[in-house]
N, C-alpha and C positions, 0 to 999 in steps of 0.2 A: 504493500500500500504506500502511496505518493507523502499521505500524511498532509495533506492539502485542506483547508477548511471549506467545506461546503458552504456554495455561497446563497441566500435568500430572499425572496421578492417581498417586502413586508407592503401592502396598500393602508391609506388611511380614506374613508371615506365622511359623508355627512353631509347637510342640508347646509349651505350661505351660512359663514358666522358660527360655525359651530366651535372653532377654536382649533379644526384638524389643521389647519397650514404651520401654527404654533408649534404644536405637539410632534407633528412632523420634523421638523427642526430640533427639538428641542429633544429628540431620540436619537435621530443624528447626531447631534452632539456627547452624549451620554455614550452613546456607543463605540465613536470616533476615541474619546475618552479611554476608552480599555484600549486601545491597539487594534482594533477591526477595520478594514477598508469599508467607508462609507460611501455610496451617493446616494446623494437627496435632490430629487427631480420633482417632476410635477407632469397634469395630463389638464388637458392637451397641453403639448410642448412636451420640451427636454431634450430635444435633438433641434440644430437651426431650422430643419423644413417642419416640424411640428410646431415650432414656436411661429414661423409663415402661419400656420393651418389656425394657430390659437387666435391673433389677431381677426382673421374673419369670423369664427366663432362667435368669441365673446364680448364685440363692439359691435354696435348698430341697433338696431330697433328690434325689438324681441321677436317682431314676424319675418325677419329678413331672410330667412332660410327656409324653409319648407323641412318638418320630422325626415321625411327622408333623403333629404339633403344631408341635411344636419349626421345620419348617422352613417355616411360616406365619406364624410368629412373627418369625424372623429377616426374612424376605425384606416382611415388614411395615413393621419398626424399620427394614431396608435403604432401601426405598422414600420413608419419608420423609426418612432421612438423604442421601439425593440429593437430592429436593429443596429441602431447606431450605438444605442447607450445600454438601454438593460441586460440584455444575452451578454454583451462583451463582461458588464462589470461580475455576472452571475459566473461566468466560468473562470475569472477569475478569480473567485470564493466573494466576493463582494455582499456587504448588507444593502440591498436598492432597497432606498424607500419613497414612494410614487405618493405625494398628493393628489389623489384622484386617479383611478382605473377604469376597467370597463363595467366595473358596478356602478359608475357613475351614467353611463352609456345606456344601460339598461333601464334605469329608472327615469332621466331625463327627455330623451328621444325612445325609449321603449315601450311607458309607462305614461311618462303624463304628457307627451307631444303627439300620443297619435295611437299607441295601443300597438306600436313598433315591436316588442318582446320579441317577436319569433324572428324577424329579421336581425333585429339586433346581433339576437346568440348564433345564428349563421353565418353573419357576417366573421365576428368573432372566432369563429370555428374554423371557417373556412382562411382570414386573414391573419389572427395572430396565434391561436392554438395552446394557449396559455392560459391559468387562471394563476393568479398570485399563492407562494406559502399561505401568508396569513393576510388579515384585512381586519382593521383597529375601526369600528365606525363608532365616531364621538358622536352621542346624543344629546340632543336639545330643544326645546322648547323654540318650534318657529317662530313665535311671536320676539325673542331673546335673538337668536340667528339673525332676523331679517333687519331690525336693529343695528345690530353689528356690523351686519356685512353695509347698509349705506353708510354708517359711520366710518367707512376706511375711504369714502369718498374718491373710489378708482374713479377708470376709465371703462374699466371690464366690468360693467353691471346689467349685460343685457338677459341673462336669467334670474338676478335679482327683481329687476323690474319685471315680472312676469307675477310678482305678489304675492301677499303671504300667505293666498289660498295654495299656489303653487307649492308653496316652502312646505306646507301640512301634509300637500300629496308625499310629497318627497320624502318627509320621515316618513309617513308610513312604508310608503314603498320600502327606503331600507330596512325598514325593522320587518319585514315583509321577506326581503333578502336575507338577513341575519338568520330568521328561520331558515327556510330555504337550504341556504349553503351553512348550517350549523357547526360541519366541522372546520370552515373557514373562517368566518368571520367572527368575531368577539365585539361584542356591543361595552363602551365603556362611556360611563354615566358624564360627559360633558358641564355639569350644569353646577358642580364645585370648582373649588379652586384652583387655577392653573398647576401649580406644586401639586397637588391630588390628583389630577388629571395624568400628568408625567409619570408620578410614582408607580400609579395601576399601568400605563401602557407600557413603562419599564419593564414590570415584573412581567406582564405576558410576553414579552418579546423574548427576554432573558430566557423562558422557559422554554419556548418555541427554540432555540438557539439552541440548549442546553437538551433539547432532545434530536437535533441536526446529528449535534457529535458525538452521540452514545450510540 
């Protein structure tokens, strides 16, 4: 045996404002911390032709794309951000941690844009063939999220402004997923304190990691 560290796809998902971009970071660092190779990426984007593919995305008037536009788009910008950045860092043992996957994919163009689902996970199937190790979704109270996210006063807020009916389809759909895919994803309670937040998705990551190498 090589004696090589197996490397893992960790996703952070959740609805605008939920505090996963934070948290995301904020594992990365922690992780970086012991001696691990880290990247800390995000979807859409992470690769320059996906961060192209994000700009049309997530500026403009929330109808500017048509659902199945939209999930062409994604699974395009996805496609290349596997290859360029995720696959490379994963074989070489690397911890990727993605702001955003194609669970975001599923529920936003699959789920509350159009009743997209089936296409979605074909698309998926057929383009990138992947599902991430694990998936950390921070939960929160939409009405808290949608708050959040226009108080960061971007540029990129054209699924925020789709409203906080939108933001309520949106938990539920994940927590919808969370069943779903049970042995992937782990639902962590958002709605304490940042510190509290970090320590719970530490300790699940650490474990997940900690049974990589056994």
């Amino acid at each position: 045996m090589s004696g090589r560290v197996a490397g893992i796809f960790v996703t952070f998902e959740g609805i605008d404002g939920s505090g996963k971009s934070t948290q995301a970071r904020r594992l990365a660092e922690a992780l970086a911390a012991t001696g691990r190779e880290v990247v800390l990426t995000r979807e859409p984007g992470g690769s320059p032709g996906a961060e192209e593919i994000r700009a049309l995305l997530l500026q403009g008037e929330a109808d500017r794309w048509s659902p199945e536009t939209e999930c062409l788009l994604f699974t395009a910008a996805r496609r290349d951000h596997m290859e360029k950045r995720v696959l490379p860092a994963l074989a070489r043992g690397a911890v990727v941690i993605s702001d955003r996957f194609a669970d975001s994919t599923r529920l936003y163009q699959g789920i509350t844009r159009g009743d997209l689902r089936g296409l979605v996970d074909k698309l998926h199937a057929l383009m990138i063939g992947r599902e991430p190790d694990l998936t950390l979704l921070i939960d929160i109270d939409p009405t808290v999220g949608l708050e959040r996210a226009f108080a960061r006063k971007g540029s990129e807020e054209r699924f925020e402004n789709m409203g906080q009916a939108m933001q309520a389809r949106m938990r539920e759909g994940f927590l919808a997923l969370a069943a779903e895919f049970s042995e992937r994803i782990r639902v962590i309670d958002g709605a304490r304190d940042p510190d509290s937040v970090a320590a719970e998705v530490l300790a699940t990551v650490g474990a997940r990691l900690d049974g990589a190498r056994a």
